[in-house]
N, C-alpha and C positions, 0 to 999 in steps of 0.2 A: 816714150821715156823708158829707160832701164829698169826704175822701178818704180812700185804701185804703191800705192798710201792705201793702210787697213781700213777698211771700211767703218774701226770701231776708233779711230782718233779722234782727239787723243787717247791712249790707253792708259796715261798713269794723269789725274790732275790735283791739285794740291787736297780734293776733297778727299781723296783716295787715303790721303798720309793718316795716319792716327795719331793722336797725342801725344808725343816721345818726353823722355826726363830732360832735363833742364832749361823748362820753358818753351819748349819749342812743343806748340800748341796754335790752332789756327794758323799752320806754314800759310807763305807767301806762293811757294813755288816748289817744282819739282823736275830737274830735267839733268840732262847730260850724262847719262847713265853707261857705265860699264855693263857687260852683257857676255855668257856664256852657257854653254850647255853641260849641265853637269849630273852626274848620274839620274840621266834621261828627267832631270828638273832643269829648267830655263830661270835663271838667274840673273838679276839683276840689283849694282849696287849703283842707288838712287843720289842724286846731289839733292839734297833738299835744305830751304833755306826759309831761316825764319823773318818776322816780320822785324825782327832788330839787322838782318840782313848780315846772322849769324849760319854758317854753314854746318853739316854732319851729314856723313853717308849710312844709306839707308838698306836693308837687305830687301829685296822682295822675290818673290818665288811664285812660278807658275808652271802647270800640265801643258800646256797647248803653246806656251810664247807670245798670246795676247792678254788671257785674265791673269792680273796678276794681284797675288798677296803679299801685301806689305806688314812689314815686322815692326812690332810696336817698342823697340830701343834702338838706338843706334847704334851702328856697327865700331865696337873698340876696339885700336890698332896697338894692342900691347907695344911698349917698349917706345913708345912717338915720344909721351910726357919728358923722356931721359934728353931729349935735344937741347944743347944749349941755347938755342936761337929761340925766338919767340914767333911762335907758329900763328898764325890769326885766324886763317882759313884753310881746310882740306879737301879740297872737290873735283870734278871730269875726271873720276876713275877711269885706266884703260885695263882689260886683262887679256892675262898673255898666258898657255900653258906652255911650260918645258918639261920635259919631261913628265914628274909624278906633280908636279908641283905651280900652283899656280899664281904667278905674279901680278901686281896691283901697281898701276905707276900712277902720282896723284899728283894733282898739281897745289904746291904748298905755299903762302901767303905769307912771308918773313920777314925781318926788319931790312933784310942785306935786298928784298925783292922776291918774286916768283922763283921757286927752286923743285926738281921734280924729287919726289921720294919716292920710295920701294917699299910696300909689304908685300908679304908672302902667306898663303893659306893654303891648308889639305884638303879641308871640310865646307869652306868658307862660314866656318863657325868662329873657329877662332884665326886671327892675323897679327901677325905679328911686323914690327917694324925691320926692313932691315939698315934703312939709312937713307941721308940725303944724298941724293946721286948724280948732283950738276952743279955748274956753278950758275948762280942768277946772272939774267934774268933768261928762264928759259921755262920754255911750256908746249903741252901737246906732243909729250914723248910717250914712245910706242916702242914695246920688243917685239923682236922677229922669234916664233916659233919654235926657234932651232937655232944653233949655230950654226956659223959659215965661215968656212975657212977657217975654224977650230974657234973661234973668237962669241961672243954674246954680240948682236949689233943692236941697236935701237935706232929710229930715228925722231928729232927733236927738230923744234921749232926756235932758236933763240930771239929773245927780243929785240931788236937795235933800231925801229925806226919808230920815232915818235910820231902815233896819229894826232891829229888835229881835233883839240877839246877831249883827250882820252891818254890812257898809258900809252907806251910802247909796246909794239906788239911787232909781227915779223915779215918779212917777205920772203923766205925761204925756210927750205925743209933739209936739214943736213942730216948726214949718217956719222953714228960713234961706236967703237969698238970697246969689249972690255973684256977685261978675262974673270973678274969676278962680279960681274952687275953695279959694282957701288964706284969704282973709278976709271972712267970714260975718255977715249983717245976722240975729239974732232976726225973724222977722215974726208972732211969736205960736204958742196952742196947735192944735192941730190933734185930737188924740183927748185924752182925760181917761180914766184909771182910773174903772171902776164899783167905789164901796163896796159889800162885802159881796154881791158876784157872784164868777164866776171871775176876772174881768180887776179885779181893785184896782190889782195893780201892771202896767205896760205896756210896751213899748222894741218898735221897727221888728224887725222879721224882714228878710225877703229884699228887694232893692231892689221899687220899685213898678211893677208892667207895665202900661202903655198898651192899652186896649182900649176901645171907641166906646162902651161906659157909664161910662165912666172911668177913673182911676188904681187899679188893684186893688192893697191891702196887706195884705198877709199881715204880722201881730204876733204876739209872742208877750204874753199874761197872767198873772199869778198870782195865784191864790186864798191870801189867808193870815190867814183868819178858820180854821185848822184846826188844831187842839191840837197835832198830831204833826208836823205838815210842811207846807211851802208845797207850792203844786201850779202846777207850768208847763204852760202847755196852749197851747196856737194858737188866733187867731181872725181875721176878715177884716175889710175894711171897701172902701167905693170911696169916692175923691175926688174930686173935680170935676174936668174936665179942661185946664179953662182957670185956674182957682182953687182950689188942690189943700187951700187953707186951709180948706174945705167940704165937711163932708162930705154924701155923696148916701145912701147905706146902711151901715150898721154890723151886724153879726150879732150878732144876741144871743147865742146859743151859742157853746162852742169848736167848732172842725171837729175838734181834735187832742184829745186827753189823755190821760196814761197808762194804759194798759191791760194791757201786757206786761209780760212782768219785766224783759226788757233797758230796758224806763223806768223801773220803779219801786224798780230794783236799781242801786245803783252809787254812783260818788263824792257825786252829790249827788242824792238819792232821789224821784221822783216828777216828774220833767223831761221835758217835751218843744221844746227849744228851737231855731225856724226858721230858716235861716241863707240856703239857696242855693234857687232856685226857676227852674227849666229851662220856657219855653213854646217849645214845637216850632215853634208857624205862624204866621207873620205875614203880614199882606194886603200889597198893593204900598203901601198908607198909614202902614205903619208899626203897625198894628193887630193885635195878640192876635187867629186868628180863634177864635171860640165855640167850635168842636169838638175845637180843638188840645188833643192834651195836656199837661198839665202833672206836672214832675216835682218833688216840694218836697224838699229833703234837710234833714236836722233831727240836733241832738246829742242823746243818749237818755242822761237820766241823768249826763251830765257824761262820759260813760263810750266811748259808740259812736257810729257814724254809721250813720241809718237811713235808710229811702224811702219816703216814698208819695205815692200815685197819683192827680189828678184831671182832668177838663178844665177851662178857662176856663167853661163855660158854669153847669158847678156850683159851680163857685168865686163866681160872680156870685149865682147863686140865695140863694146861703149869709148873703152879705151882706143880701137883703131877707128873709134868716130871721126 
């Protein structure tokens, strides 16, 4: 396998959370966490969920990218409150830097449906809102590092197929364009759900990292040709790096899937779902080198937040799997 599960999983479990203000005391859970490297601190902003199965993101901070300290309030996104829509839940942070500046894409819980929003932090002290930036129903959007072809690109998951006993959720992963972050051109699909494989159904994992064989993305899939339960697993792909709408390798296998019981036990059974994805080294070009390592953090089971281990170089091999 691609990558290694820490030794110390899970790393983050709901015993971990502290008391936070408005009730949310004795959480249920902890998982799906955004994840970056930030003045040599390993950060992470936590989904945690209370036992009224009320959501709030969580800061936590660590030396090394496995102990991690969690922040006793939850992380307030100045300027959300001003939305006219009625917001219910804000959770599966992804982060993206561009330039000085680092973006927060959430997935929002509306009257109209799932909708993705944008905040933006320097410090990751304070964040601020910058707006809703899709139309529903859409979820599991990711920015690309950088422009290309002078444009912002992301890519999203829109919802349009109804699962059986569940919402709408998606079979493909499309790419959008924008000139200012907040309103989004469709440019088309980008990955497609394989029927009756692992990955039928599909949605972006951790933003995409730039490296000189391409855009590496890490997704998550789910198999649900299986009598008892969907199965969430991970899988890779690389895009072009000029034309991210193309892709260059896709893995046939998953790199992830449940194997422990902290995956195959919890609120929702048999999940391994990617969220944050840590590369240590970059050349002076701005390039993932091959040897860096990489850290993926993933929610286990709906339940915890896990770790495991790869470098760039396997992460690439995995994709010409």
């Amino acid at each position: 396998m691609a990558l290694r599960r820490s030794p110390k999983n899970p790393i983050l479990t709901r015993d971990d959370i502290p008391d936070l203000p408005d009730g949310f005391t004795d959480v249920t859970s902890v998982f799906n966490p955004g994840a970056v490297l930030f003045e040599n601190r390993y950060i992470l902003l936590l989904r945690v969920q209370s036992r009224g199965r009320e959501t709030q993101l969580v800061k936590a901070e660590s030396d090394d990218g496995v102990d991690f300290r969690v922040a006793d309030t939850h992380v307030e996104i100045r300027g959300i409150e001003n939305q006219k829509d009625t917001l219910y839940h804000v959770y599966d942070p992804r982060i993206t830097k561009i330039g000085e500046i680092y973006y927060v894409t959430l997935a929002i819980d509306t009257n109209s449906g799932c909708r993705m929003g944008l905040a933006r932090t320097r410090d990751f002290d304070r964040f601020d809102f910058v707006g809703i930036a899709s139309d529903p129903d859409t979820r599991n959007s990711v920015l690309f590092p950088e422009r290309v072809g002078g444009w912002f690109v992301r890519l999203d998951r829109p919802n349009k197929e109804l699962a059986p006993f569940g919402p709408t959720t998606g079979l493909e992963i499309q790419i959008a364009i924008s000139e200012d972050l907040v309103t989004w051109e469709p440019r088309g699909t980008v990955l497609r759900g394989r029927p009756h494989h692992w990955d039928e159904l599909i949605g972006s994992g951790p933003p995409p990292v730039k490296t000189r064989e391409g855009w590496l993305h890490v997704y998550h899939g789910v198999a649900t040709h299986f009598g008892s339960s969907n199965i969430y697993q991970a899988g890779i792909a690389l895009l072009d790096l000029n034309d991210p709408s193309t892709i260059v390798a896709r893995g046939r296998n998953c790199i992830l899937e449940p194997r422990e019981l902290y995956e195959m036990v919890g609120q929702v059974p048999n999940v391994v779902f990617p969220t944050g994805m840590i590369v240590k080294r970059y050349d002076d070009d701005g390039f993932a080198e091959m040897d860096s390592d990489v850290l993926l953090y993933y929610g286990a089971a709906d339940t915890c937040v896990c770790l495991a281990a790869s470098t760039v170089r396997e992460l690439i091999d995995a994709c010409h799997d």
